[in-house]
Residue, then its C-alpha position, 0 to 999 in steps of 0.5 A: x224838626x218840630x215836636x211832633x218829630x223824633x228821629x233816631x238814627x243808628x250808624x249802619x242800622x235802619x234809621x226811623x222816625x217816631x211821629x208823635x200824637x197825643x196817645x200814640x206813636x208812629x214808627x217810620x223806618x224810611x225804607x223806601x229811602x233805604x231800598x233804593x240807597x241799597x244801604x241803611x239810612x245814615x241820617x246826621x241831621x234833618x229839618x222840615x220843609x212845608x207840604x210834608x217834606x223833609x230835608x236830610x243828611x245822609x252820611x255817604x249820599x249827601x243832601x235830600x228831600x223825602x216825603x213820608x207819606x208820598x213815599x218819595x225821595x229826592x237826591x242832590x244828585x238829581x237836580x241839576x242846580x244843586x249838582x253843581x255844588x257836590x252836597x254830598x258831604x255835610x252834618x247840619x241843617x238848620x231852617x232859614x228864616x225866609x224858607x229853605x235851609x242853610x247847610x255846611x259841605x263837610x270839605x269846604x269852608x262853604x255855607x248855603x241855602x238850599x230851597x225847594x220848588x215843587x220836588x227839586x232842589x235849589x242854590x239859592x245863596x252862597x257863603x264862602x269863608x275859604x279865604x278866611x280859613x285857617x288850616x283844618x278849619x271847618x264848619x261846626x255851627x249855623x244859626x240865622x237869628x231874627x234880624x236875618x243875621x246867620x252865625x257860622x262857628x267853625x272849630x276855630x273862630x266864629x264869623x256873621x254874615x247877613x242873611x240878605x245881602x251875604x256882606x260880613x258883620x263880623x269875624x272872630x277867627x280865634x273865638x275857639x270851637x264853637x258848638x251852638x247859638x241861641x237867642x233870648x226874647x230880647x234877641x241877646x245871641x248866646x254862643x257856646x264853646x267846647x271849652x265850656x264858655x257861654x258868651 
């Protein structure tokens, strides 16, 4: 989300978010999302698409698409190509490079991006690492750098795919839990761990 956004998320309390200008603030509480869920916003992570919609994780209800200022919202469920794949169990979005979002499942070791046409979701590409996983391994990181390179950390390892022709670079299965990746303006990839290393 860029920084004109917050969003402030409570677990089982109205979610909302805080649109900041220069002198003031708007309070957003999402209740149209809320009211046809029939249960509190639970957002986990959220980044934004173009034409004023919104990606979101719900806890419970999965991946969706809203749109504040329609007042619209947009589950997984309802499209037809993206319920094929169950989203309904994940915890990060990130923004691809060349439009749409990569996301994990919660359940699987899968990472996918997700594109919007008009007011529907699509699958657009699959990164499947199952056949790489270790017992209890999950996804825990997803970063797409400049040079179309998308890192998946998982709890165990971290792996790199490209982001075009989803062929491996690489893969370090024992690399330790991995919890974000950044980039310098030189394009060095800096990878953090819960063990408190920086690589």
């Amino acid at each position: 989300c860029d920084s004109a956004f917050n969003f402030v998320s409570s677990f089982d309390r109205p979610s909302f978010m805080l649109r900041k200008s220069e002198n003031s603030k708007t309070h957003l509480p999402l209740r149209y999302l809320s009211d046809r869920l029939k249960f509190s916003t639970v957002v986990m992570d959220l980044a934004e698409d173009t034409d004023g919609w919104m990606w979101m994780f719900q806890e419970r209800t999965g991946l969706c698409l809203i749109n504040d200022k329609q007042k619209k919202a947009v589950l997984w469920s309802e499209c037809p190509d993206t319920r094929k794949y169950g989203l309904n169990k994940g915890r990060i979005i990130v923004n691809a490079n060349e439009g749409g979002i990569w996301i994990n499942h919660d359940d699987r070791m899968e990472v996918y991006r997700v594109v919007r046409k008009n007011e529907s979701m699509h699958v657009f590409a699959e990164i499947n690492l199952s056949h790489l996983a270790q017992a209890g391994e999950i996804v825990s990181m997803i970063y797409e750098d400049k040079q179309s390179r998308v890192w998946i950390g998982t709890n165990l390892g971290l792996y790199i795919y490209h982001a075009k022709t989803l062929e491996q670079i690489a893969a370090f299965p024992n690399f330790g839990y991995v919890s974000d990746a950044k980039s310098n303006e030189k394009g060095v990839i800096w990878i953090t761990t819960l063990d408190g290393e920086l690589t």
